[in-house]
Gaussian input, Z-matrix of N, CA and C with variables (Angstrom, degrees):
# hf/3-21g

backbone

0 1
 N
 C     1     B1
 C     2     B2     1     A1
 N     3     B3     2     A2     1     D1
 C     4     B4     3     A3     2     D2
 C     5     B5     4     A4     3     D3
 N     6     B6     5     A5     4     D4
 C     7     B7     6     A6     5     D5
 C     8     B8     7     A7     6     D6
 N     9     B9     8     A8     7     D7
 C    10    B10     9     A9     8     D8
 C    11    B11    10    A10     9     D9
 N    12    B12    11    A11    10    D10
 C    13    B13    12    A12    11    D11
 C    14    B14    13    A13    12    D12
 N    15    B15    14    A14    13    D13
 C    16    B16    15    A15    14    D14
 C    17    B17    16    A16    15    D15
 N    18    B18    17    A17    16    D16
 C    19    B19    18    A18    17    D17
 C    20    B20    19    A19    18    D18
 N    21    B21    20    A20    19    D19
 C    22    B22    21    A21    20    D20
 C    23    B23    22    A22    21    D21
 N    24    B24    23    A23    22    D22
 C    25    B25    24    A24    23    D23
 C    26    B26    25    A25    24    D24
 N    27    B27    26    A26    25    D25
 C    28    B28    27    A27    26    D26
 C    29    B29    28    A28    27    D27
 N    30    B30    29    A29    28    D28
 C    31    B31    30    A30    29    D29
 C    32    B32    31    A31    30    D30
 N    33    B33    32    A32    31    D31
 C    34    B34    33    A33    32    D32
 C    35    B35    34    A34    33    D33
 N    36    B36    35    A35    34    D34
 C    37    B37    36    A36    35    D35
 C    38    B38    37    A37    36    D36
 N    39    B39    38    A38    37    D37
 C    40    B40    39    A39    38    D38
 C    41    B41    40    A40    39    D39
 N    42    B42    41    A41    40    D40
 C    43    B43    42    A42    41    D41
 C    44    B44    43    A43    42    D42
 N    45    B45    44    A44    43    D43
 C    46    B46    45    A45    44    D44
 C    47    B47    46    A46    45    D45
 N    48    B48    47    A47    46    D46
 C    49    B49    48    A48    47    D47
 C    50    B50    49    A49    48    D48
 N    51    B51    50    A50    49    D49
 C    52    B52    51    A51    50    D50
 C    53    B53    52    A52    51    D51
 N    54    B54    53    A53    52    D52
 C    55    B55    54    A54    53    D53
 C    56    B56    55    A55    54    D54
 N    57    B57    56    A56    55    D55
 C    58    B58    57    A57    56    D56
 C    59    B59    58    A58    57    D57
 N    60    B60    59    A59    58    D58
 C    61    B61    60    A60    59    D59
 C    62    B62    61    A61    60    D60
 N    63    B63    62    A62    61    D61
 C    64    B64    63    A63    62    D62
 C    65    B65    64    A64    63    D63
 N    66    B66    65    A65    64    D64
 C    67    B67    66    A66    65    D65
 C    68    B68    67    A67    66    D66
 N    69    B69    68    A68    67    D67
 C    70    B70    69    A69    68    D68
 C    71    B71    70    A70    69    D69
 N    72    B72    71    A71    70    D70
 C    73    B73    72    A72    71    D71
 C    74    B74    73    A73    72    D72
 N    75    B75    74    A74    73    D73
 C    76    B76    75    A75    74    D74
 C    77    B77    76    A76    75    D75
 N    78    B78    77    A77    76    D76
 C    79    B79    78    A78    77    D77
 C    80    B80    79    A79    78    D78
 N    81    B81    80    A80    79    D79
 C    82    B82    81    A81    80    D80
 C    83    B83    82    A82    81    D81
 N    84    B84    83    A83    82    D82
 C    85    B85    84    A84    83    D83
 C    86    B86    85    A85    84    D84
 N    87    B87    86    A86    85    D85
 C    88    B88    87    A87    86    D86
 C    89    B89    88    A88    87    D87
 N    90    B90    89    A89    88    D88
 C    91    B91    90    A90    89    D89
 C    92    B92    91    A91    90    D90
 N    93    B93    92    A92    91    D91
 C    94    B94    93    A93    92    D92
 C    95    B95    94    A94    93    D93
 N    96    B96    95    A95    94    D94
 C    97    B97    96    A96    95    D95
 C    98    B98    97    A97    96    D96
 N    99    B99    98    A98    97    D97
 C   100   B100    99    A99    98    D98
 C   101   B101   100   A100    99    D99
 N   102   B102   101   A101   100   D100
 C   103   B103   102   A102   101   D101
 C   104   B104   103   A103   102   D102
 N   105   B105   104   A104   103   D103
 C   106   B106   105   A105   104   D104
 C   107   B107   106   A106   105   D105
 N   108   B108   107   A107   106   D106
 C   109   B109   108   A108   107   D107
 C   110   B110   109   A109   108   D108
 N   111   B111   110   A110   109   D109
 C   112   B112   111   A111   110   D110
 C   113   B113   112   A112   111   D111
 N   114   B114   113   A113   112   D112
 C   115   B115   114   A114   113   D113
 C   116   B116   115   A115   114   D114
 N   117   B117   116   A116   115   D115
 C   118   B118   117   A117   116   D116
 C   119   B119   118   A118   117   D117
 N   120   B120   119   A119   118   D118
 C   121   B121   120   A120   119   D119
 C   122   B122   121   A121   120   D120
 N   123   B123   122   A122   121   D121
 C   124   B124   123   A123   122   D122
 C   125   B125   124   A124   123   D123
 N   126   B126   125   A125   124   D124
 C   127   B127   126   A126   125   D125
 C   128   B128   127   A127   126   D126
 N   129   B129   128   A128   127   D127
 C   130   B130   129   A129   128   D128
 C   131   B131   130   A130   129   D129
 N   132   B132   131   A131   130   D130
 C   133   B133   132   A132   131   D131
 C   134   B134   133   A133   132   D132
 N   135   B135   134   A134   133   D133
 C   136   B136   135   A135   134   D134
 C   137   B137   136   A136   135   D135
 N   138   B138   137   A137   136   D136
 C   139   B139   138   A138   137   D137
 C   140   B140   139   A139   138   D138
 N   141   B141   140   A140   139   D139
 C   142   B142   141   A141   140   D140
 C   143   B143   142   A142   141   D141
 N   144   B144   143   A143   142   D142
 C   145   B145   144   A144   143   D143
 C   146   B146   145   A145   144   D144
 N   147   B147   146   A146   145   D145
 C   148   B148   147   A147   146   D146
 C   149   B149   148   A148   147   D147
 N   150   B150   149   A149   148   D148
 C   151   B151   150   A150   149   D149
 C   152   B152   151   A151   150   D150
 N   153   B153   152   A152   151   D151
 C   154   B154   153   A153   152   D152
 C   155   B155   154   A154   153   D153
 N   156   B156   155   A155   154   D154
 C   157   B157   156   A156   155   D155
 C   158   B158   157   A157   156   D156
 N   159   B159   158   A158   157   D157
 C   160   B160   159   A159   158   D158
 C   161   B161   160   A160   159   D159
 N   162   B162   161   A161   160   D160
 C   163   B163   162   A162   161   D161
 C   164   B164   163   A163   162   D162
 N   165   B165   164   A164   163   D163
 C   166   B166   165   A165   164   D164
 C   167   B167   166   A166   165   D165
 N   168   B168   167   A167   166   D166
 C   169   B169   168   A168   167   D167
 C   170   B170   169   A169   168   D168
 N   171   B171   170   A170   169   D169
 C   172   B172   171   A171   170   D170
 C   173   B173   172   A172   171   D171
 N   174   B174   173   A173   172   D172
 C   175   B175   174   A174   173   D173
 C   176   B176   175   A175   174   D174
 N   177   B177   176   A176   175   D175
 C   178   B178   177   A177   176   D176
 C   179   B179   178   A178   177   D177
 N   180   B180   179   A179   178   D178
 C   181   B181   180   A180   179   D179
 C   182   B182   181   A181   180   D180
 N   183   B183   182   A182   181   D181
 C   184   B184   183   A183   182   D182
 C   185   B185   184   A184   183   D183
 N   186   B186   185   A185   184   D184
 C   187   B187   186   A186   185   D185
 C   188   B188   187   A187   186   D186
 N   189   B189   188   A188   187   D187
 C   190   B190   189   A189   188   D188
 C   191   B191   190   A190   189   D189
 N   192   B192   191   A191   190   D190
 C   193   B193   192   A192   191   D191
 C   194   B194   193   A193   192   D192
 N   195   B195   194   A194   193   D193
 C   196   B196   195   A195   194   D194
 C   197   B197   196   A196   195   D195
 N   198   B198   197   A197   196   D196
 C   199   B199   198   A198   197   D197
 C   200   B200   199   A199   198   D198
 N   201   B201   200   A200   199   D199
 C   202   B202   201   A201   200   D200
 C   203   B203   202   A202   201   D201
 N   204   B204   203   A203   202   D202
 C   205   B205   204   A204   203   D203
 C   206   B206   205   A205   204   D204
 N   207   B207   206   A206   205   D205
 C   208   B208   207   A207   206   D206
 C   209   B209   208   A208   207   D207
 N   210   B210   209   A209   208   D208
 C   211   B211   210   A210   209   D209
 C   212   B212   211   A211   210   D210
 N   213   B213   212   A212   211   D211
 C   214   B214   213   A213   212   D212
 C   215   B215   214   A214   213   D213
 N   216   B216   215   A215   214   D214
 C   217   B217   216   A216   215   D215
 C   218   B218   217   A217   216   D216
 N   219   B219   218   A218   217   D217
 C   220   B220   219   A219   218   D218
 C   221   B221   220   A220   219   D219
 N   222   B222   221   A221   220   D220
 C   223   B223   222   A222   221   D221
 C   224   B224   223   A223   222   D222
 N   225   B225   224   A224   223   D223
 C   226   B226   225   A225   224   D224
 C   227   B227   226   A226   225   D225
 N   228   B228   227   A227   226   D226
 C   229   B229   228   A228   227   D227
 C   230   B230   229   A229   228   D228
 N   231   B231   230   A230   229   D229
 C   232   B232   231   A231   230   D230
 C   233   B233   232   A232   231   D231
 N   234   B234   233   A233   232   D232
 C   235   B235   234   A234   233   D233
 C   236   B236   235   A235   234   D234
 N   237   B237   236   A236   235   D235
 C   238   B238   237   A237   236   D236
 C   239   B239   238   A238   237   D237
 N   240   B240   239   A239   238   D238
 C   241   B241   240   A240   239   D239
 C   242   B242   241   A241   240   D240
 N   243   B243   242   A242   241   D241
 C   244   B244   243   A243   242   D242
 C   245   B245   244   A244   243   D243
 N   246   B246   245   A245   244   D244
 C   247   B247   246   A246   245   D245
 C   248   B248   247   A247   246   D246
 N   249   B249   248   A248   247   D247
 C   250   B250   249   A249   248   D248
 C   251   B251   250   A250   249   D249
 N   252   B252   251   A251   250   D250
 C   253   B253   252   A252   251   D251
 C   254   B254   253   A253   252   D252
 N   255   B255   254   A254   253   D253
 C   256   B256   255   A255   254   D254
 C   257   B257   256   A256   255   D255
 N   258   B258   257   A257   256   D256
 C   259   B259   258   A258   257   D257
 C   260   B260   259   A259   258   D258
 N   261   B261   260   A260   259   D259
 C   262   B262   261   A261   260   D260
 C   263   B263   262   A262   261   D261
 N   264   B264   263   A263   262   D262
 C   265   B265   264   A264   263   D263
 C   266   B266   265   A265   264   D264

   B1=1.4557
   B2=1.5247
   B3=1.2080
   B4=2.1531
   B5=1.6011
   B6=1.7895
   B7=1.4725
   B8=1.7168
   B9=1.3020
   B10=0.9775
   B11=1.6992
   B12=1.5599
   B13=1.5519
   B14=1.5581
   B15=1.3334
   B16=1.8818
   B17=1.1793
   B18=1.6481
   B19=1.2398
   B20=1.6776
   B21=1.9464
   B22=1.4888
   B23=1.5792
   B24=1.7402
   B25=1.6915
   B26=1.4463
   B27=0.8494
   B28=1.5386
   B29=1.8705
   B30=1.6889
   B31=1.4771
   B32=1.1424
   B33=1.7452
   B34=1.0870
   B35=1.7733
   B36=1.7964
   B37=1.6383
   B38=1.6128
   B39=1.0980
   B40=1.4312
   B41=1.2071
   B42=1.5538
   B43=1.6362
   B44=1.4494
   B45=1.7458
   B46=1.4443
   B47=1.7711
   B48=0.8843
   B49=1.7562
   B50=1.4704
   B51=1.2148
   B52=1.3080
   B53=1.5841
   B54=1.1854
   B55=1.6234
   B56=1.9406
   B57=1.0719
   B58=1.4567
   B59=1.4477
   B60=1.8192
   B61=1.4021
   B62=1.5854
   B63=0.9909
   B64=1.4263
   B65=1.7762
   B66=1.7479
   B67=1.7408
   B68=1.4734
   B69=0.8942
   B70=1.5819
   B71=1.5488
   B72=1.3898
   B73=1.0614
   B74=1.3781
   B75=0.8252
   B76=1.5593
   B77=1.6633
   B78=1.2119
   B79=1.5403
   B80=1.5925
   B81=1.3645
   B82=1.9701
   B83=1.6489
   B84=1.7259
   B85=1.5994
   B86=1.1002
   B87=1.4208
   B88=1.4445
   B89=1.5299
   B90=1.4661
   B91=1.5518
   B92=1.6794
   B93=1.4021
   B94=1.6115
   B95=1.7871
   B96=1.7255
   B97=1.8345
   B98=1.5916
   B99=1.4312
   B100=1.7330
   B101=1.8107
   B102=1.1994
   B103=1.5364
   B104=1.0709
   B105=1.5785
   B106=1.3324
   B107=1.6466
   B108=1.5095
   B109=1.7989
   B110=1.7079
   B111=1.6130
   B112=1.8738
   B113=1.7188
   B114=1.4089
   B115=1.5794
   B116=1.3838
   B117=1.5118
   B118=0.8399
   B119=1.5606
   B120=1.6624
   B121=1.0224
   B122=1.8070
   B123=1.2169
   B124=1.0950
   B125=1.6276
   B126=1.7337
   B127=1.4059
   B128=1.3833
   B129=1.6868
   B130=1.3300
   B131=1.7687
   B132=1.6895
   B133=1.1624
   B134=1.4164
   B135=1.6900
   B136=1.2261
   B137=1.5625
   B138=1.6631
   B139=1.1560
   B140=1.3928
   B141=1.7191
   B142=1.2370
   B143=2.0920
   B144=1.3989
   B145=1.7647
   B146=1.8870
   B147=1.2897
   B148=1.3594
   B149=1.8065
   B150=1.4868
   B151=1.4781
   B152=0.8391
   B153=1.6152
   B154=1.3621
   B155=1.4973
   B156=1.2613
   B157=1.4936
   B158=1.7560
   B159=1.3170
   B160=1.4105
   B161=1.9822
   B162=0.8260
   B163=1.8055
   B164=0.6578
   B165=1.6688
   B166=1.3721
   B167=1.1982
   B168=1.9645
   B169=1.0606
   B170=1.0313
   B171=1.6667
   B172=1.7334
   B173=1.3342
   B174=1.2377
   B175=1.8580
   B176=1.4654
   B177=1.2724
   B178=1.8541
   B179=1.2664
   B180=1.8513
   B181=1.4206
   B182=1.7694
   B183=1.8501
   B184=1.5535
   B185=1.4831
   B186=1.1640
   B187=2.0739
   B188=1.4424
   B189=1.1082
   B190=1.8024
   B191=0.9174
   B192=1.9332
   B193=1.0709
   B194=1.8209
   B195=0.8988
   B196=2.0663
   B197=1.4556
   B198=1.2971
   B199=1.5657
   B200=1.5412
   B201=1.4763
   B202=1.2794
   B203=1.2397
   B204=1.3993
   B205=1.2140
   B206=1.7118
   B207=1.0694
   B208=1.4128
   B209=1.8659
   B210=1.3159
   B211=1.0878
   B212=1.4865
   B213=1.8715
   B214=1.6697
   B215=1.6178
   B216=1.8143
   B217=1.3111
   B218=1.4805
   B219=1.2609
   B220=1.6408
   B221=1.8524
   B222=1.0829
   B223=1.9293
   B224=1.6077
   B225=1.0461
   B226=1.7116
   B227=1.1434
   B228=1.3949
   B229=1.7769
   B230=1.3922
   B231=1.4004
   B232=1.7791
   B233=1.7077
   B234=1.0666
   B235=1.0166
   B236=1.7377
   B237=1.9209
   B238=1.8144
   B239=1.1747
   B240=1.7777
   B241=1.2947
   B242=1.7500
   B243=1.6876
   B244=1.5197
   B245=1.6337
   B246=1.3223
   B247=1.2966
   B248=1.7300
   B249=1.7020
   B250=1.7385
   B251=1.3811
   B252=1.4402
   B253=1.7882
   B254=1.5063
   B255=1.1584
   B256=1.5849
   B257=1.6385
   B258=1.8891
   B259=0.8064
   B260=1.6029
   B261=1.6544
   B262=1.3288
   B263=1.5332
   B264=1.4245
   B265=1.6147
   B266=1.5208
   A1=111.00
   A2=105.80
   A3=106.54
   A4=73.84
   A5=109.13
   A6=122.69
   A7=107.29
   A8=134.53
   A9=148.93
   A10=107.81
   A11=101.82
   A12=107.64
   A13=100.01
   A14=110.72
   A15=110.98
   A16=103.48
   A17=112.54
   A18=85.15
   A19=138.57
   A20=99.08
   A21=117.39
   A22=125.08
   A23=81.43
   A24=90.40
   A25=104.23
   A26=119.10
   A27=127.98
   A28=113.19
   A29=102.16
   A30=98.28
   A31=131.48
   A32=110.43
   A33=137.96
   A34=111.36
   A35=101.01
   A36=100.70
   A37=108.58
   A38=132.02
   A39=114.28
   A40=133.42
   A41=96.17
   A42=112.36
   A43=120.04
   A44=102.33
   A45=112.26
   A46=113.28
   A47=118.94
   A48=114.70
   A49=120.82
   A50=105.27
   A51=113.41
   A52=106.62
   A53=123.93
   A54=138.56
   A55=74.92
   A56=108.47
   A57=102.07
   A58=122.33
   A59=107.37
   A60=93.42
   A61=116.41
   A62=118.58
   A63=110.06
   A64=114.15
   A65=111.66
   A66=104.01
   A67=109.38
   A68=136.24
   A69=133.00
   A70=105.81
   A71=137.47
   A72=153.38
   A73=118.35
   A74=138.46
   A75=153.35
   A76=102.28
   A77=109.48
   A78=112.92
   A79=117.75
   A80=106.86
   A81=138.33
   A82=74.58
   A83=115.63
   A84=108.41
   A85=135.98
   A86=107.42
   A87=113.98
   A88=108.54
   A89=96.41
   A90=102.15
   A91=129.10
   A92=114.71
   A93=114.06
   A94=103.02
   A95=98.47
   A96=101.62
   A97=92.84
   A98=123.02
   A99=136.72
   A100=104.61
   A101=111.17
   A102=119.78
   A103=118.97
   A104=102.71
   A105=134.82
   A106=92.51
   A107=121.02
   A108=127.11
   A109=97.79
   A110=89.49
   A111=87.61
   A112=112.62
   A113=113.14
   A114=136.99
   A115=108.13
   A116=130.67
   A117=107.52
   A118=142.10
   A119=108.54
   A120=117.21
   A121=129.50
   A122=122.79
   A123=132.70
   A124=100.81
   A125=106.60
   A126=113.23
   A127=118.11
   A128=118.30
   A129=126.81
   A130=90.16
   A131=115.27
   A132=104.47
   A133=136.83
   A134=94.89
   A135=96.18
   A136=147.47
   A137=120.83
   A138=130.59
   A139=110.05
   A140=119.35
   A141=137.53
   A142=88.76
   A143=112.67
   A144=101.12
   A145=84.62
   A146=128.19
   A147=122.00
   A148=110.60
   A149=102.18
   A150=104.35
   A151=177.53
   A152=87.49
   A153=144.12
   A154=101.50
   A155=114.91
   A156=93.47
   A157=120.34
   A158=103.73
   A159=129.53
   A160=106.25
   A161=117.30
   A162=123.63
   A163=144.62
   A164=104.02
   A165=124.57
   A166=119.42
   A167=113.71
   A168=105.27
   A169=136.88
   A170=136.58
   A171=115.69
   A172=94.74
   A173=139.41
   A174=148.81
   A175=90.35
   A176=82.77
   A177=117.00
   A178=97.94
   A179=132.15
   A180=113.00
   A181=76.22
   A182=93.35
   A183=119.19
   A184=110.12
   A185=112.64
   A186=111.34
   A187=108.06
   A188=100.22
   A189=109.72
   A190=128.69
   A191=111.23
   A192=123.25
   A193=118.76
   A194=101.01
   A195=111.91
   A196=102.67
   A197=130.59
   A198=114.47
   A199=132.41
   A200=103.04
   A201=108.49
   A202=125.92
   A203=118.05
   A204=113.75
   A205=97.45
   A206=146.92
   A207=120.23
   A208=109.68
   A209=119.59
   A210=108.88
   A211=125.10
   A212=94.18
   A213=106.07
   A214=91.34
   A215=123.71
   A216=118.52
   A217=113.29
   A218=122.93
   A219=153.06
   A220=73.52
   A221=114.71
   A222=143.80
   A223=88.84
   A224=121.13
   A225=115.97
   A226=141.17
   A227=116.89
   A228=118.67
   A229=100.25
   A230=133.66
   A231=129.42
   A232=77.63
   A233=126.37
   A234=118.55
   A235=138.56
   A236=90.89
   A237=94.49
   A238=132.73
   A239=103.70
   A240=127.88
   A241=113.12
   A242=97.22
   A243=100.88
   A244=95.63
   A245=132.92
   A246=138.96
   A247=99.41
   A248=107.43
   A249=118.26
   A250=120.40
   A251=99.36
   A252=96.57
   A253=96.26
   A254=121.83
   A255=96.83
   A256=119.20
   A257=126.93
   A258=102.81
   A259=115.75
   A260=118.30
   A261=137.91
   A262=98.07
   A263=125.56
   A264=123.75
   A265=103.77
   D1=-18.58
   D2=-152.77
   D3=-75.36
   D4=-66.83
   D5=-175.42
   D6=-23.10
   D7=-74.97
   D8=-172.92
   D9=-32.33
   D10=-42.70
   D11=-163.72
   D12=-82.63
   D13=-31.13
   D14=-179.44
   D15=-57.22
   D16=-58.74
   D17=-165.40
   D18=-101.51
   D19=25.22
   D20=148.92
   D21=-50.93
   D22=-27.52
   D23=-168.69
   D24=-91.92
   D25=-37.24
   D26=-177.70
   D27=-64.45
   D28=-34.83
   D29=162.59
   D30=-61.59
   D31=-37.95
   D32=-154.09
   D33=-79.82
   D34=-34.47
   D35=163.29
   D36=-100.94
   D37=7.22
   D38=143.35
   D39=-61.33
   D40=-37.92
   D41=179.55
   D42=-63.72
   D43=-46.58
   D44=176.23
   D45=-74.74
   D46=-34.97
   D47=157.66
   D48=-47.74
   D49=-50.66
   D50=178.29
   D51=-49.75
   D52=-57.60
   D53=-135.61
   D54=-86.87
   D55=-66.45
   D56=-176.67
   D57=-31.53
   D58=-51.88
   D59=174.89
   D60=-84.62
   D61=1.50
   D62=168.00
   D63=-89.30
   D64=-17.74
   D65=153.65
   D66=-82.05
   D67=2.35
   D68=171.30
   D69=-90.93
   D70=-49.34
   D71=137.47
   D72=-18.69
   D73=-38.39
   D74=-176.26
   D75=-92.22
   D76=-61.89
   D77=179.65
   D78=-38.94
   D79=-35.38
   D80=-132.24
   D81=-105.42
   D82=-24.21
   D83=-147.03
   D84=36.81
   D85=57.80
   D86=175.64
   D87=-116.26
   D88=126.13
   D89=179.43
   D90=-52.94
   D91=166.23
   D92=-168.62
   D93=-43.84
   D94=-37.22
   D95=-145.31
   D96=-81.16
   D97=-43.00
   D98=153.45
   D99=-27.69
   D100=-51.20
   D101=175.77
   D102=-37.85
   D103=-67.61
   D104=-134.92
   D105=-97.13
   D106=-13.96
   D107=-172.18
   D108=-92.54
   D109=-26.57
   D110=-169.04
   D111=-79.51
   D112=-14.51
   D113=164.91
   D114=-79.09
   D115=-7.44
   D116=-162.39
   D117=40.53
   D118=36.59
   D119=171.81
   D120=-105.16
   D121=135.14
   D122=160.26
   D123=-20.27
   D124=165.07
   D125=164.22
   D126=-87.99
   D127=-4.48
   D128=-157.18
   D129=-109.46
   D130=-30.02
   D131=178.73
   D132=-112.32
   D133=1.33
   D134=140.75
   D135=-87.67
   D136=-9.27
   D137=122.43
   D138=-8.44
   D139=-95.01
   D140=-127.27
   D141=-78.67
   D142=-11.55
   D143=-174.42
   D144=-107.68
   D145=-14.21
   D146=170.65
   D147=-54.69
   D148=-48.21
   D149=158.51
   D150=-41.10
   D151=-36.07
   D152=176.38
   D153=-84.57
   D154=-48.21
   D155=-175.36
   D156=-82.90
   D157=-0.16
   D158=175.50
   D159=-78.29
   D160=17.18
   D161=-139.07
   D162=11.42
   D163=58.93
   D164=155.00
   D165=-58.73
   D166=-176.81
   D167=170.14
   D168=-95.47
   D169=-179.21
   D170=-154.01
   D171=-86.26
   D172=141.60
   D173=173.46
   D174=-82.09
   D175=131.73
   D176=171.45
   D177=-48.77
   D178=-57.25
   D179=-156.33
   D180=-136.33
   D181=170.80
   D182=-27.16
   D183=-36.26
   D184=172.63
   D185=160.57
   D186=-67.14
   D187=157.97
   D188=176.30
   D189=-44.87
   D190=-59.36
   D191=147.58
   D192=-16.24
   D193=-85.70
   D194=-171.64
   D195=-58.09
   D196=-57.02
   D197=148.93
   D198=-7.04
   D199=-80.79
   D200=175.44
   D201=-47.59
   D202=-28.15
   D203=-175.95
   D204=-110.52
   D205=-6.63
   D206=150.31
   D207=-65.74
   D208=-20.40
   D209=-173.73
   D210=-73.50
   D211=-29.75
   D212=-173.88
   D213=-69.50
   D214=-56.56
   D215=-176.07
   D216=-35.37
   D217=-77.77
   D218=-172.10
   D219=-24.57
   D220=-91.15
   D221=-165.38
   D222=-27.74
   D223=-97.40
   D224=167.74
   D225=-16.00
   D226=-37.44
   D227=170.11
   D228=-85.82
   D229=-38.73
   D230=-170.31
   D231=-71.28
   D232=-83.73
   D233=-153.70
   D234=-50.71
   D235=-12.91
   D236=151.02
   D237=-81.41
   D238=-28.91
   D239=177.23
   D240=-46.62
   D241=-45.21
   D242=-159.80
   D243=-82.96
   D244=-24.18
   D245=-159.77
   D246=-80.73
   D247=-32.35
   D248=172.19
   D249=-68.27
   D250=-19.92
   D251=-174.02
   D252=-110.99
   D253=-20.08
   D254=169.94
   D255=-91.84
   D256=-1.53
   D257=176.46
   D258=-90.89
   D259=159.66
   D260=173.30
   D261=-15.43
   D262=119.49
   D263=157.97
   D264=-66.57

C-alpha cells in the first residue's frame, strides 16, 4: 500500500511540474511545439507526457528522473526570462 501511495505522489509532482511549465510557457507565449523543443522532446514524446498529465500513463522516456529535471531547468530560464522583460528598462 505505502508503495502505491509514493508513487501517486510521484505522479502527482510530475504532473504539477509539468502544468507549471506549461503556465510559464503560455505566459512566455510559446507554442506547444516551442514547448515541446525547450524539453527537448520528441513529437511522439511529447504527446505521450501531454497524456500523462491528463492521467495518463507515466512514458518510459525520458525517465522521470531526467524529466524532472529538464522541467525544473526549462521552468527557471522562462521564468527569468519572463521576470527580464517585464522589469522597468
Amino acid at each position: 500500500m505505502l508503495q502505491n501511495i509514493s508513487w501517486v505522489a510521484t505522479d502527482n509532482l510530475a504532473r504539477n511540474q509539468f502544468q507549471v511549465f506549461s503556465q510559464i510557457g503560455a505566459e512566455m507565449r510559446l507554442t506547444s511545439d516551442e514547448q515541446r523543443r525547450v524539453l527537448l522532446l520528441s513529437e511522439q514524446e511529447w504527446h505521450d507526457w501531454s497524456d500523462f498529465v491528463q492521467d495518463g500513463p507515466l512514458p518510459a522516456q525520458p525517465q522521470l528522473p531526467v524529466m524532472l529535471r529538464r522541467l525544473g531547468c526549462a521552468s527557471h530560464r522562462l521564468a527569468v526570462l519572463a521576470d527580464r522583460r517585464g522589469a522597468p528598462a
